[in-house]
Steps between C-alpha positions, in 0.01 A plus 500: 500500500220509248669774325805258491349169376340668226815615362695177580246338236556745219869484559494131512445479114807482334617855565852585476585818718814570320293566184269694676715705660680552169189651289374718779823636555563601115125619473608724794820602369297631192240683732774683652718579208273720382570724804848582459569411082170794441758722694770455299272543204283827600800806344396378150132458538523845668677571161260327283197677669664845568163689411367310825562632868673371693293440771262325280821269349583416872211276526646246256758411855196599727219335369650170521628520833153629616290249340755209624478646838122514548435138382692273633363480837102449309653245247678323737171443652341382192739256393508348884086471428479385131840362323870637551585310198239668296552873622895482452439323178236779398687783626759421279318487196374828577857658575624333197211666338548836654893480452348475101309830551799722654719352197250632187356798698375810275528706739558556882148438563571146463822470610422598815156291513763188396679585782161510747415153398873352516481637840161316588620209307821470733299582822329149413802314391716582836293346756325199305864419390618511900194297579567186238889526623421474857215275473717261313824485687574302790518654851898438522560672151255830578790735620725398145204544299379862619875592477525368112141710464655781643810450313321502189346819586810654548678351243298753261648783674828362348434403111209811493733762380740262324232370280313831452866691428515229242126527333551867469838505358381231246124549419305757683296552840188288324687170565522538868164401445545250227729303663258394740271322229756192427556487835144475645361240237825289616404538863109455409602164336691362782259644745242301360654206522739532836264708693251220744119591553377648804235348764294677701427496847151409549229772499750753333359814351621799344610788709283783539485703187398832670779444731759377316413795227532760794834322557613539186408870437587606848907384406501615159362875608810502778718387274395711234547776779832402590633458143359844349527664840841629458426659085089660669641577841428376815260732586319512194150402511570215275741335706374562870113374308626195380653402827223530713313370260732179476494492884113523530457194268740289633326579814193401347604188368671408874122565626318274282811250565366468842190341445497321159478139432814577279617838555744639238745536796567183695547669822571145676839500321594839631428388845836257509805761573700329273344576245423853582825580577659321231278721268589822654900426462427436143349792440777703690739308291358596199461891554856537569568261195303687288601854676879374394435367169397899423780632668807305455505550102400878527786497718723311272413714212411881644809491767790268380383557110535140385347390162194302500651215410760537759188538760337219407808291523559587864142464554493117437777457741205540789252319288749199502565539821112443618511208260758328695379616853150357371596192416717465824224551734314199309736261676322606853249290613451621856263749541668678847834510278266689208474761765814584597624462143203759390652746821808454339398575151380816604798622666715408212253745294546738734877484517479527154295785536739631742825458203300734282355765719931561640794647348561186301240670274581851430573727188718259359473136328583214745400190374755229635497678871137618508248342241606153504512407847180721557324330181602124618449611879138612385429255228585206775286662739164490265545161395516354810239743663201439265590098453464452848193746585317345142549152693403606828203680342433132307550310793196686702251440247281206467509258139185608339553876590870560342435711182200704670757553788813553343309716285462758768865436589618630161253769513669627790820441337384750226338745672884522754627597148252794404512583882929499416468670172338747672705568737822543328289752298386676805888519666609611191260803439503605840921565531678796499644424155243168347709303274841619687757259675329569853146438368646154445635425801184621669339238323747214617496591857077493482582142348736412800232565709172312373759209452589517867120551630437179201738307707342545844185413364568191371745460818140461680429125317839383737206471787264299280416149429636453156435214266321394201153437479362172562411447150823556394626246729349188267775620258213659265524897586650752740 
């Protein structure tokens, strides 16, 4: 209740929610634009740099997904301890900067180091942003508010291509980059003027740095392994060191965690099953999102031979679709009815899953009788899945812990989607024919499966006592 009253009297200011939630949610629609409009981007930098291997160039996609990855669980931490405000703010500049960087770059040397500080940029922007949106919006208003977030997230999935199909045809890949400049001195200027201050709890301290730096390099190294594992091998000594590397510092850092005054891994949170298992669906979500994202435009464009352009057309179908089903699940309030919504949400991915891995996907095009109803099925199903299980996650943690804990939610989020990546890599190389019509279908079946196994675990918060914290019920926090 402490937690609580100290965020009531920094809300009680003058804040308007609707503002906040407006600037957090564009600053993270730019974080994650980068992810998919880089993408779209990387044939003609691969052009531009063609004296450079391409294992080297594939570190201007993995760098930033690495670097994001390993610190937003530490810089959640941070900004819960010092100033939200001031980390998003700051993590901005430096993206803006770093977006600057990737845009002039000589040469792939610093194209790619851009690209390492965007992604540590954006690993502080994500969960200071989630903290100030949270901490700032009444309890009955929590569930509409992740789902807008979450909305906004995906939402990037849907412009990404359109606006980097547009940059290329019109300029060239350096204003991918450039385009973020205007727009983060326009979100810095509003930010400094919508965004509230931040109060701490008293006694507060920074989290422990050798922890929280143990943390951090124990996800990037198995991330790093998971992203490069498929190009090195999985049993080459690069990829089977980082990993147990990764695992023996994360380890580490859980040691420490135990017995420091502020560990960098608030193992109270983790003790409420909510929580817990809300993060674990979310990172199952997100491998077979991920896992899919890979495969359904290789599929599109290796097996059915559509254009590009045609591809990325029938790929925003989905991305609308999660749009829609995000924004629905905002209008649930009831935690128990999150649930079984989130059950259902990954069934309808798996259904989906189902579609693709049959007949109604075989040698020849089939869009109105197999990719539509499979992309909306699908596209429904991941909406509604990570709105609810981002609120029920929300809803577990206390006021003046949100970013540092939905920090590590996100983290999870992002390593489900190397551990995906992977995967689809790994059932790929190791069919009969890899890259074949049956390779595919191998892939969606494994899909079917995690999504079923995702939906029994979450099945197992129907026997819990659900609800917001008590914080949350002053109408200042979930």
């Amino acid at each position: 209740m402490a937690d609580a009253g100290l965020e009531q009297t920094r809300t009680a200011g003058g804040v308007d929610p609707a503002r906040v939630l407006a600037m957090c949610s564009g600053i993270t629609f730019m974080a994650f634009l980068d992810f998919t409009v880089v993408n779209i981007a990387f044939p003609d930098i691969l052009a531009d740099f063609e004296l450079t291997s391409l294992s080297t160039l594939t570190w201007i996609v993995s760098g930033y997904a690495v670097m994001f990855a390993a610190l937003l669980a530490p810089a959640g931490r941070v900004a819960d301890s010092i100033d939200r405000r001031a980390v998003l703010l700051w993590s901005l500049v430096v993206f803006t900067l770093a977006s600057l960087i990737c845009g002039v770059a000589p040469s792939v040397g610093w194209l790619i180091a851009g690209r390492f500080l965007q992604g540590a940029a954006a690993g502080g922007m994500i969960p200071a942003a989630l903290g100030l949106i949270l901490s700032t919006t009444p309890r009955e208003r929590i569930p509409r508010a992740v789902a807008t977030w979450g909305a906004a997230a995906g939402f990037s999935a849907v412009v990404g291509p359109a606006v980097g199909g547009v940059l290329l045809r019109v300029l060239d890949w350096r204003w991918v980059f450039f385009i973020n400049l205007p727009i983060g001195a326009a979100l810095l200027a509003g930010g400094l003027v919508v965004l509230p201050g931040h109060v701490k709890a008293a006694g507060s301290r920074l989290p422990d740095a050798i922890g929280s730096i143990a943390l951090g390099l124990g996800i990037a190294c198995i991330v790093s392994a998971l992203t490069e594992g498929d190009q090195w091998g999985w049993r080459d000594v690069r990829t089977i060191g980082l990993g147990v590397i990764g695992l023996l510092l994360i380890g580490a850092a859980l040691l420490r965690s135990r017995a420091h005054a502020a560990p960098a891994i608030d193992l109270a949170v983790w003790r409420n099953p909510t929580y817990t298992i809300a993060t674990l669906g979310l990172g199952m979500l997100s491998a077979m999102m991920f896992a899919w994202n890979l495969a359904a435009p290789l599929f599109a464009t290796t097996i059915w031979h559509w254009t590009i352009l045609e591809t990325a057309g029938a790929l925003g179908i989905g991305a609308v679709a999660s749009v829609v089903g995000s924004l629905s699940a905002g209008r649930l309030t009831n935690p128990a009815t999150q649930v079984k919504v989130a059950i259902l949400a990954c069934l309808l991915f798996a259904g989906s899953n189902a579609i693709w891995a049959s007949d109604l996907f075989g040698s020849r095009s089939n869009f109105w009788g197999g990719w539509l109803p499979a992309a909306l099925l699908g596209g429904a199903g991941l909406g509604l899945g990570f709105a609810c299980l981002s609120t029920l996650a929300a809803g577990s943690i206390p006021p003046l812990k949100f970013a540092g804990g939905l920090g590590m939610t996100v983290a999870f989020r992002q390593v489900g989607g190397a551990v995906g990546v992977a995967g689809f890599a790994a059932i790929m190389v190791s069919s009969a024919e890899p890259g074949s019509l049956s390779a595919f279908h191998h892939v969606f079946v494994a899909a079917i499966a995690v999504n079923i196994i995702c939906a029994l675990l979450v099945s197992a918060l129907l026997g819990q006592r659900l609800g917001l914290r008590a914080g949350a019920r002053t109408g200042t926090g979930a």
